[in-house]
N, C-alpha and C positions, 0 to 999 in steps of 0.2 A: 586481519583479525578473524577469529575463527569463533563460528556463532555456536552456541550449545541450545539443543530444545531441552527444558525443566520441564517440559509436560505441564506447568504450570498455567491456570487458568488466566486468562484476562480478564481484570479487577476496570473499570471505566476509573481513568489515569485523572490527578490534577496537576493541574502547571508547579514546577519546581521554583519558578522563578530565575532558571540557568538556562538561558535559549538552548546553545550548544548541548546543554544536555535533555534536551526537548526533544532537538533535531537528534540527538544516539537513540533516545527511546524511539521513536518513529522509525527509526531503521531497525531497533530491535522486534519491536512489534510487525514490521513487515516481512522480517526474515520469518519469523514466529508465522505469520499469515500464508506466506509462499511454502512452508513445510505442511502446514496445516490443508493447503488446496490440493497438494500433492499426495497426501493423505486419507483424500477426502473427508475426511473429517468435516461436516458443514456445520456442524454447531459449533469447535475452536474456532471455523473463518468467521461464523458473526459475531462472536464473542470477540474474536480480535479484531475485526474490522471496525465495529464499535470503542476499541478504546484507542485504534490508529485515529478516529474521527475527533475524539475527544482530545487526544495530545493533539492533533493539527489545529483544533480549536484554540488551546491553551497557544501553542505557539503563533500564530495571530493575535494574541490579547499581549502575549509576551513580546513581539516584534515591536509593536507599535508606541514602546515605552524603551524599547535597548536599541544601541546602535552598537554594530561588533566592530572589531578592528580589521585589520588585511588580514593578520594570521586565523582570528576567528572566521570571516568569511571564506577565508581559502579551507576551512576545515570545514563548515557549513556549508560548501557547493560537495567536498569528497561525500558528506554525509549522503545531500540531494542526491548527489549520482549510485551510490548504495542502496535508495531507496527507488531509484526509476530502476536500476537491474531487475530487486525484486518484481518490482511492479512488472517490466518484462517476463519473468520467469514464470509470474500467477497465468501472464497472459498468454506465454508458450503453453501451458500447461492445461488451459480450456479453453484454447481456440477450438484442438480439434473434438473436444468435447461436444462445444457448443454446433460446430458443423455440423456433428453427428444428429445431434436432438432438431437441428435446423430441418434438417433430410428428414428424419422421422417426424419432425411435426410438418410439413409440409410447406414448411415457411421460408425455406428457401430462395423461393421466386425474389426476381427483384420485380420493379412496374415498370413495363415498358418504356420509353424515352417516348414523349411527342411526335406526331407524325412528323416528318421535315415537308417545309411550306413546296 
């Protein structure tokens, strides 16, 4: 399935009441997030990471009332796994950001390990 970006703002999402289609939003919204980090764009990331937060809400309120079938779960784990790539791809994408500013802010360092006895 091939993702389109709409330039489209992120609206904070209510539960549809369709787990399944809870779990597509949540992968739409994080593809949407992983283009947006890629971007830099840091106002779409909080803008959409605020409404990935709100649909993982809804779908917590929505799980706890629906029980899916095998073909539903086996479609809701390919979702999860659409949504941990993304999650991968934000976090290829400023690790070595995040090194960078690690090195310049000087934070680097780890703390020593304990003396050994």
């Amino acid at each position: 399935m091939q993702h389109l970006d709409t330039g489209a703002r992120a609206e904070p999402q209510e539960p549809r009441g369709d787990l399944l289609g809870e779990y597509e939003r949540v992968a739409e919204e994080s593809h949407r997030l992983a283009l947006a980090v890629e971007r830099g764009d840091w106002d779409e990331v909080e803008r959409t990471e605020a409404a990935c937060r709100d649909l993982i809400e809804g779908i917590r309120e929505l799980a706890a009332t629906r029980v899916l079938d095998e073909d539903q779960n086996r479609r809701r784990m390919e979702l999860l796994s659409r949504i941990l790539a993304e999650d991968a791809r934000i976090r290829d994408t400023l690790e070595p950001w995040l090194a960078e500013l690690e090195q310049f802010l000087g934070t680097s360092h780890r703390p020593s390990p304990p003396p050994a006895d």
